[in-house]
C-alpha positions as CSV (number, residue, x, y, z in Angstrom):
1,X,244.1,50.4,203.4
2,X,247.2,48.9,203.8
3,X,249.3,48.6,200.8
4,X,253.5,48.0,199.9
5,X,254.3,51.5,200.8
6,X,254.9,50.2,204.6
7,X,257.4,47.8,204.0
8,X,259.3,50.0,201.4
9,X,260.1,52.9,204.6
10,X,260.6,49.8,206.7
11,X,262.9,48.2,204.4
12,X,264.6,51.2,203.6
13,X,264.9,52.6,207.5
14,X,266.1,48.9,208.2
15,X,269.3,48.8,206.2
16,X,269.8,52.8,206.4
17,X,270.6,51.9,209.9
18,X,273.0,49.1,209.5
19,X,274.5,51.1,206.9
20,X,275.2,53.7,209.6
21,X,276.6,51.4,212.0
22,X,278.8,49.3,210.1
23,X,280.0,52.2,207.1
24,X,283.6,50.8,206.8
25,X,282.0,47.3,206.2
26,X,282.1,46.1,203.0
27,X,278.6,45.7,201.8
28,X,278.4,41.9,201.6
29,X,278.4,41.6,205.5
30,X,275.2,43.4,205.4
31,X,274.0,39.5,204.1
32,X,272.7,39.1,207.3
33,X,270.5,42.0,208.1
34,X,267.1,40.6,209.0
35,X,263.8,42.8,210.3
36,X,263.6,43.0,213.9
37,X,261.5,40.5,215.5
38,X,259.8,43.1,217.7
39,X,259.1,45.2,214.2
40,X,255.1,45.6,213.9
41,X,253.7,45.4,210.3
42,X,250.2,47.0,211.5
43,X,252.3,50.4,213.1
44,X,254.2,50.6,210.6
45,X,251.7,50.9,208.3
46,X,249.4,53.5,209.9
47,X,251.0,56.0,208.7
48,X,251.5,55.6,205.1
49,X,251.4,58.4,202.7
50,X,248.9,59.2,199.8
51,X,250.9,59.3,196.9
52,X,250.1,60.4,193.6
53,X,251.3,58.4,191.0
54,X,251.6,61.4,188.4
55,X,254.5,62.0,190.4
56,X,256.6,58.5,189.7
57,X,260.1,59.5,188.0
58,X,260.8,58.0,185.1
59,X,263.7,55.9,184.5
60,X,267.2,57.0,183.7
61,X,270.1,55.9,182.3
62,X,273.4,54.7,184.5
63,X,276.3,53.4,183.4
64,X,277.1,49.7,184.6
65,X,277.6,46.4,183.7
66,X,274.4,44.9,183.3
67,X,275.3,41.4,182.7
68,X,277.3,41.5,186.1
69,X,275.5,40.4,189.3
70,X,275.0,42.4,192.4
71,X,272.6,40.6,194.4
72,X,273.2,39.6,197.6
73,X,271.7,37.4,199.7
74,X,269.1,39.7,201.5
75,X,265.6,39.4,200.2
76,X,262.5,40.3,201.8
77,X,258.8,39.1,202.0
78,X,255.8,41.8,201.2
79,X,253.4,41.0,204.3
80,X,250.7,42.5,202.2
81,X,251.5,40.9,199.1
82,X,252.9,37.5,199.8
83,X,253.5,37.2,196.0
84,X,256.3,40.0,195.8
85,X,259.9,40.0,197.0
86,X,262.2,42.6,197.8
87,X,266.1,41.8,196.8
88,X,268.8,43.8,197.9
89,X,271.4,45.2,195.3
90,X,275.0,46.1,195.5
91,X,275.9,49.4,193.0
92,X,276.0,50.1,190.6
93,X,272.2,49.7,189.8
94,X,270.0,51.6,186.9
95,X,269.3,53.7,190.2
96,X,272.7,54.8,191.2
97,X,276.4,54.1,190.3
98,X,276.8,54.5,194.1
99,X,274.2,53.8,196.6
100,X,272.7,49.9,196.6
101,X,268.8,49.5,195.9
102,X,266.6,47.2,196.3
103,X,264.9,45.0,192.7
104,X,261.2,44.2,192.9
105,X,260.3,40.7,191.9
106,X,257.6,38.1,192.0
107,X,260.4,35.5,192.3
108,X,262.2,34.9,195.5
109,X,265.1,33.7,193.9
110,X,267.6,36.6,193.3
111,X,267.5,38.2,189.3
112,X,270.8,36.9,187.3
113,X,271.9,40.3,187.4
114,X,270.6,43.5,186.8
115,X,269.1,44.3,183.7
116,X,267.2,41.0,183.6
117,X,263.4,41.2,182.8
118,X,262.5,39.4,186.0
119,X,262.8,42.3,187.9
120,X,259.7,44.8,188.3
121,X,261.5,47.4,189.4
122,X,263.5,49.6,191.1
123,X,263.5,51.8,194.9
124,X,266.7,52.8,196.7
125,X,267.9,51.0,199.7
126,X,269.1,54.4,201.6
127,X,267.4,57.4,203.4
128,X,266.7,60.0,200.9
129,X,267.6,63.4,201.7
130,X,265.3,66.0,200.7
131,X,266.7,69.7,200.2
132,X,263.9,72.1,202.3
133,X,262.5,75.1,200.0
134,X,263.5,77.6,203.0
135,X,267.2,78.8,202.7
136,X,269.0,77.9,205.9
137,X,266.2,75.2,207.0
138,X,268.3,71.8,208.0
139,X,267.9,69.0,205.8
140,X,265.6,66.7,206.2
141,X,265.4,62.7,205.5
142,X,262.8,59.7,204.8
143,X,262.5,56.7,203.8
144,X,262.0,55.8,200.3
145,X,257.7,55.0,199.5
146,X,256.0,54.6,195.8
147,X,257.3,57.6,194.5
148,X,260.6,56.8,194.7
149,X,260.0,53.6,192.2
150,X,260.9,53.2,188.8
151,X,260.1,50.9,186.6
152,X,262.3,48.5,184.5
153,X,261.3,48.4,180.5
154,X,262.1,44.9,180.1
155,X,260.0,43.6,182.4
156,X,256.6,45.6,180.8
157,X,257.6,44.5,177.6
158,X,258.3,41.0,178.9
159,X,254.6,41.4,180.6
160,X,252.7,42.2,177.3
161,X,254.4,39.2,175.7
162,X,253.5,37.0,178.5
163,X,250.0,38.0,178.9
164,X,249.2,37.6,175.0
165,X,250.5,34.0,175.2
166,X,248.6,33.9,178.2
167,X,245.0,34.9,176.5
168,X,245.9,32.8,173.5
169,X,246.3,30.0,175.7
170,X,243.4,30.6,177.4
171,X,244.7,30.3,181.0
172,X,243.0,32.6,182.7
173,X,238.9,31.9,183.0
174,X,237.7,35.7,184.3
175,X,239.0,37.0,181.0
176,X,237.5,33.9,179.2
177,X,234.1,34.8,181.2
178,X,234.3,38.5,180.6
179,X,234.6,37.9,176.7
180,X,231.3,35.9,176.7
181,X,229.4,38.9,178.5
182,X,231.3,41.5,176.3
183,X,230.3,39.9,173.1
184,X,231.6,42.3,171.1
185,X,234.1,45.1,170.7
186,X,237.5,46.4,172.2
187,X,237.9,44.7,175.8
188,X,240.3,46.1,178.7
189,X,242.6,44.3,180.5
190,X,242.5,45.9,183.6
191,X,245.1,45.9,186.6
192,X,243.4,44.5,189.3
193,X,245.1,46.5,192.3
194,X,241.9,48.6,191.0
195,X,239.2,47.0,189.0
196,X,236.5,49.3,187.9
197,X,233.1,48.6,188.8
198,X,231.0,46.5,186.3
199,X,230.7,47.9,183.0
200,X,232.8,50.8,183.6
201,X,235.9,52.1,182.6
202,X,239.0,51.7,184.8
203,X,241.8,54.5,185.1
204,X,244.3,55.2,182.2
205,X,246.7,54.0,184.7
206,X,245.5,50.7,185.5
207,X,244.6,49.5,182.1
208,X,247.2,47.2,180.7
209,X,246.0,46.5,177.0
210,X,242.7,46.4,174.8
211,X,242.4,43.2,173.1
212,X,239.2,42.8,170.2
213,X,236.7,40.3,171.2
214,X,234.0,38.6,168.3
215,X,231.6,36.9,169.1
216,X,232.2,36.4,172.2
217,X,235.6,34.8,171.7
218,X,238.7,37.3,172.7
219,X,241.3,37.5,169.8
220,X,244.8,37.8,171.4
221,X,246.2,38.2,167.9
222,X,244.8,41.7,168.0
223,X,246.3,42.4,171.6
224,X,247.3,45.9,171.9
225,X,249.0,47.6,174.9
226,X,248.3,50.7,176.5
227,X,250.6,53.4,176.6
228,X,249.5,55.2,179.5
229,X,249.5,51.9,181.8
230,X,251.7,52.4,185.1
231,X,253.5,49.6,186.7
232,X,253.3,51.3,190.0
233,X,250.5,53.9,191.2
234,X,249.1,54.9,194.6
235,X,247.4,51.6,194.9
236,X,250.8,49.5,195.0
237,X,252.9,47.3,192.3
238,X,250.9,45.3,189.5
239,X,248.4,42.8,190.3
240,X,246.9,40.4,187.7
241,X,244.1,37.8,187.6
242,X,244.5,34.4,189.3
243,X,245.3,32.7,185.8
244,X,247.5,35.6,184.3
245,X,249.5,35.9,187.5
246,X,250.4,32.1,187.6
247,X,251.0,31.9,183.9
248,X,253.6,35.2,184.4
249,X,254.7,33.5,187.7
250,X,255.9,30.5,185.8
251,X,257.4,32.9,182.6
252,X,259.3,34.4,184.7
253,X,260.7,31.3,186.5
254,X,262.0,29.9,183.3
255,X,263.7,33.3,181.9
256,X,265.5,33.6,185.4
257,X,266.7,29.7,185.6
């Protein structure tokens, strides 16, 4: 299964190489580096790697001015996802004070700078060198793949407050549906880059929040989120239901205008 690990080592293999080329180039003339026209999505992504998502670092803190922008105006399209976008930034980003990364959005339009909530996360924009466990072994690079992401807080906290709107509005039938069947109790809301089966339990991972349903009506005053949820796992970035995802889609338009 094909899934947004491709484009991150394509993405990442793409700019290490103009990076190379052009190194006494300041980075803003890297605005026009585009994917190859002879680049092959499908090869690219035979080889993808099974990544655990216990492994995801956690995020740490840089020192930068976060109400500066960095963006440039390189952005580009998930072939897998066509609702994600992949924005180059100039450093110094909550990755490094350094090295230029790339923000994940569900906007195409660049984030206002780089601690804004519109931005999913994070994954670097250069090779990453990996020390080998064997003294005297040469050392080895890769691209950066889901492993290498880390999340941004604002945007999960912005994503609970959006999705309780959301239910309380009622935009999103499937949840609406699954209330009526539920009847009563605690109900998940579960990620949907893995739904559990019917009537099951989904991973720790993948649910978002428990939200109390009586009587068949979901109560969004009683929303709760879930600790353990993951932004990213092995199965890729978030992925909502049709009605949630527009409803976030449009939040997010108005925070970043």
């Amino acid at each position: 299964m094909q899934t947004s690990s491709s484009l991150f080592r394509a993405a990442t293999n793409q700019f290490s190489t103009a990076h190379l080329r052009c190194s006494r180039r300041s980075l803003q003339q890297f605005s026009c580096v585009r994917f190859s026209s002879s680049t092959s999505w499908p090869q690219l992504a035979r080889s993808q790697p099974c990544i655990s998502h216990k492994t995801l670092p956690r995020p740490t803190r840089r020192t930068y001015n976060s109400h500066v922008s960095h963006t440039t105006d390189v952005v580009f399209d998930d072939p897998h996802r066509p609702d994600l976008f992949y924005h180059l930034v100039k450093a110094p980003t909550p990755l490094s004070s350094l090295q230029p990364a790339y923000a994940l959005s569900f906007l195409r339009e660049p984030p206002p700078h780089v601690d804004s909530p519109v931005i999913i996360g994070w994954l670097p924009a250069q090779t990453i060198q990996e020390t080998p466990s064997n003294a005297g072994s040469p050392t080895q690079e890769r691209g950066a793949s889901l492993q290498d992401f880390v999340g941004n807080p604002k945007f999960i906290t912005f994503l609970h407050d959006t999705i309780r709107s959301g239910l309380k509005e009622s935009v999103d039938e499937i949840w609406k549906d699954a209330a009526l069947q539920y009847q009563q109790g605690w109900m998940h809301i579960h990620d949907q880059r893995n739904p559990p089966d019917q009537g099951r339990i989904g991973d720790p991972d993948d649910i978002i929040a428990s939200v109390l349903v009586e009587d068949s009506v979901l109560r969004p005053e009683t929303y709760q989120p879930m600790p353990s949820y993951r932004i990213c796992t092995s199965d890729g970035v978030i992925q909502l239901t049709p009605g949630l995802s527009e409803y976030l889609r449009k939040a997010l338009r108005k925070c970043n205008a």
